[in-house]
Backbone bond lengths (Angstrom), bond angles and torsions (degrees), N, CA, C in turn:
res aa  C-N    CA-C-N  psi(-1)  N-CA   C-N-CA  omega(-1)  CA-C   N-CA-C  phi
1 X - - - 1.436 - - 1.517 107.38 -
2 X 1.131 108.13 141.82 1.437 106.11 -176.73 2.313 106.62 -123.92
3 X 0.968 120.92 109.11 1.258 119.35 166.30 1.536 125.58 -119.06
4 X 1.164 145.80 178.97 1.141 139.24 -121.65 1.821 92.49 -124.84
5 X 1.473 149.09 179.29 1.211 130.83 165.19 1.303 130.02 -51.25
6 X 1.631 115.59 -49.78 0.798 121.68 177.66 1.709 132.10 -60.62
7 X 1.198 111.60 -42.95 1.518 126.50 151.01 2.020 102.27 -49.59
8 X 1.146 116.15 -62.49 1.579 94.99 177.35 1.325 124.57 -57.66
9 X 1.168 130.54 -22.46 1.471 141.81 -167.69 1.849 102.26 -79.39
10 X 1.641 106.66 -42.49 1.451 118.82 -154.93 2.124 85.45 -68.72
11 X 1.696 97.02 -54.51 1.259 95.89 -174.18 1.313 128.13 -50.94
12 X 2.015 99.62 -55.57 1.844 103.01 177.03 1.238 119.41 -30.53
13 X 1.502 101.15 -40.74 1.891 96.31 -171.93 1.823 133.34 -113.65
14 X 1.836 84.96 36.69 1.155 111.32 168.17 1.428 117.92 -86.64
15 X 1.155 111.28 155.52 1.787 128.69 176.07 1.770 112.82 -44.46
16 X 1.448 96.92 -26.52 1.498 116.50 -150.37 1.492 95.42 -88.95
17 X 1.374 131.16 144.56 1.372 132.38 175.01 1.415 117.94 -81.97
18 X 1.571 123.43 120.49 1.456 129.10 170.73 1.329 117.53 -102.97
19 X 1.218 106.49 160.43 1.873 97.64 160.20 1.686 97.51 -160.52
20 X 1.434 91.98 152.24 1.586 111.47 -160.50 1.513 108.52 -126.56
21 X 1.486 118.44 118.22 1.178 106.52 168.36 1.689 110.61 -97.74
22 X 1.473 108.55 145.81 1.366 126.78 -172.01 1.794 117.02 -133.84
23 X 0.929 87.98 164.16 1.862 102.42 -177.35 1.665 101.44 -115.91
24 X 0.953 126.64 128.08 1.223 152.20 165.94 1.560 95.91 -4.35
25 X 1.632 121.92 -85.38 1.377 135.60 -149.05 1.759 93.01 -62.94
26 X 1.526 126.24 -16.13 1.443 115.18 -174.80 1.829 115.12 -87.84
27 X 1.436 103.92 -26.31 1.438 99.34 -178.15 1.512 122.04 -44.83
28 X 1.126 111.55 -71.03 1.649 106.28 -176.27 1.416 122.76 -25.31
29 X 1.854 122.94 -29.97 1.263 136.24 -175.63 1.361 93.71 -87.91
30 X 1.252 128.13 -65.76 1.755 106.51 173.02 1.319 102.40 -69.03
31 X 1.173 159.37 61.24 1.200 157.17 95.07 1.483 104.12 -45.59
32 X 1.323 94.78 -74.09 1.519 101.43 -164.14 1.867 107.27 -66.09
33 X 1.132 126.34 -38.52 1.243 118.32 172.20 1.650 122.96 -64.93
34 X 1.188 114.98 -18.77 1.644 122.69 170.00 1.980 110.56 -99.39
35 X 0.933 88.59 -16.73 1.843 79.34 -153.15 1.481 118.14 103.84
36 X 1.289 109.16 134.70 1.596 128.15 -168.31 1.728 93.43 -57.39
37 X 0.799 127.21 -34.33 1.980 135.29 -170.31 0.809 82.72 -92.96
38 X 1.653 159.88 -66.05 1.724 128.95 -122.33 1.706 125.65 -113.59
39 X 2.007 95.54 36.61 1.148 110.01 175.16 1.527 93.27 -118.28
40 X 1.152 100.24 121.27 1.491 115.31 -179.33 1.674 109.93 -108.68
41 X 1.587 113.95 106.46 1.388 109.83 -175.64 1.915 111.71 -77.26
42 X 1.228 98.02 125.89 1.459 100.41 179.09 2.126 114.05 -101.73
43 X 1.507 91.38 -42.69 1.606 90.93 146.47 1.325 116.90 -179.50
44 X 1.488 98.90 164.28 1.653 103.24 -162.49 1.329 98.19 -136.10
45 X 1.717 99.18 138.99 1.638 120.26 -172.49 1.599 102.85 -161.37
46 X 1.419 92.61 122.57 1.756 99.24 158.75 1.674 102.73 74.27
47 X 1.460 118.83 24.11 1.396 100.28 -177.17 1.483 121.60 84.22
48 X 1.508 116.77 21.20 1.591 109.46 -142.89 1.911 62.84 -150.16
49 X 1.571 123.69 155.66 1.614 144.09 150.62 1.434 122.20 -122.10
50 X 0.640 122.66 120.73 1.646 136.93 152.54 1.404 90.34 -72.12
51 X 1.885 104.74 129.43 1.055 107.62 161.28 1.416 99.21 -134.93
52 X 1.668 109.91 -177.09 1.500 113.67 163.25 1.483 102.48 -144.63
53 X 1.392 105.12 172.44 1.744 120.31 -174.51 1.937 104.60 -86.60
54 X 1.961 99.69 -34.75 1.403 87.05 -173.49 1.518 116.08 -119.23
Protein backbone atom coordinates (compact mmCIF):
# COMPACT_ATOMS: atom_id res chain seq x y z
CA UNK A 1 0.00 0.00 0.00
CA UNK A 2 1.35 3.11 -0.70
CA UNK A 3 -0.11 6.52 1.12
CA UNK A 4 1.11 9.88 1.30
CA UNK A 5 2.88 11.30 4.90
CA UNK A 6 0.22 12.50 6.23
CA UNK A 7 -2.02 9.39 5.92
CA UNK A 8 1.19 7.51 7.46
CA UNK A 9 1.50 9.75 10.40
CA UNK A 10 -2.58 9.69 11.03
CA UNK A 11 -2.14 5.76 10.99
CA UNK A 12 1.41 5.29 12.92
CA UNK A 13 -0.28 6.81 15.78
CA UNK A 14 -3.31 4.94 15.74
CA UNK A 15 -4.57 2.27 18.29
CA UNK A 16 -4.49 -0.08 15.32
CA UNK A 17 -1.27 -2.19 14.63
CA UNK A 18 1.04 -1.33 11.49
CA UNK A 19 4.21 -2.51 10.26
CA UNK A 20 6.47 -1.00 7.68
CA UNK A 21 9.07 -2.39 5.74
CA UNK A 22 12.05 0.03 5.08
CA UNK A 23 15.57 0.31 3.61
CA UNK A 24 18.14 1.70 5.66
CA UNK A 25 18.72 5.30 3.81
CA UNK A 26 14.66 5.96 4.58
CA UNK A 27 14.55 5.66 8.40
CA UNK A 28 15.72 8.90 9.67
CA UNK A 29 12.63 10.47 7.49
CA UNK A 30 10.20 8.14 9.22
CA UNK A 31 11.97 9.04 12.20
CA UNK A 32 10.97 12.29 11.86
CA UNK A 33 7.45 11.56 10.54
CA UNK A 34 6.61 9.05 13.53
CA UNK A 35 8.68 10.22 16.40
CA UNK A 36 12.21 9.20 17.45
CA UNK A 37 10.29 6.29 19.90
CA UNK A 38 7.48 5.14 17.60
CA UNK A 39 9.55 3.01 15.26
CA UNK A 40 9.57 -0.18 16.75
CA UNK A 41 12.17 -2.60 15.06
CA UNK A 42 10.65 -6.03 14.72
CA UNK A 43 13.48 -7.26 12.32
CA UNK A 44 16.40 -6.28 10.55
CA UNK A 45 18.23 -7.88 7.54
CA UNK A 46 20.34 -6.73 4.69
CA UNK A 47 19.95 -3.03 5.41
CA UNK A 48 16.17 -3.39 5.12
CA UNK A 49 13.70 -2.93 9.02
CA UNK A 50 10.65 -4.32 9.87
CA UNK A 51 9.09 -2.03 11.95
CA UNK A 52 5.82 -1.62 13.91
CA UNK A 53 3.65 1.32 15.43
CA UNK A 54 2.92 -0.86 18.67
Amino acid sequence: MFIDDRDFERRWQSTARYYLLAAGPAVPRLERLAGPNALRVVAASGGKFLFTNL
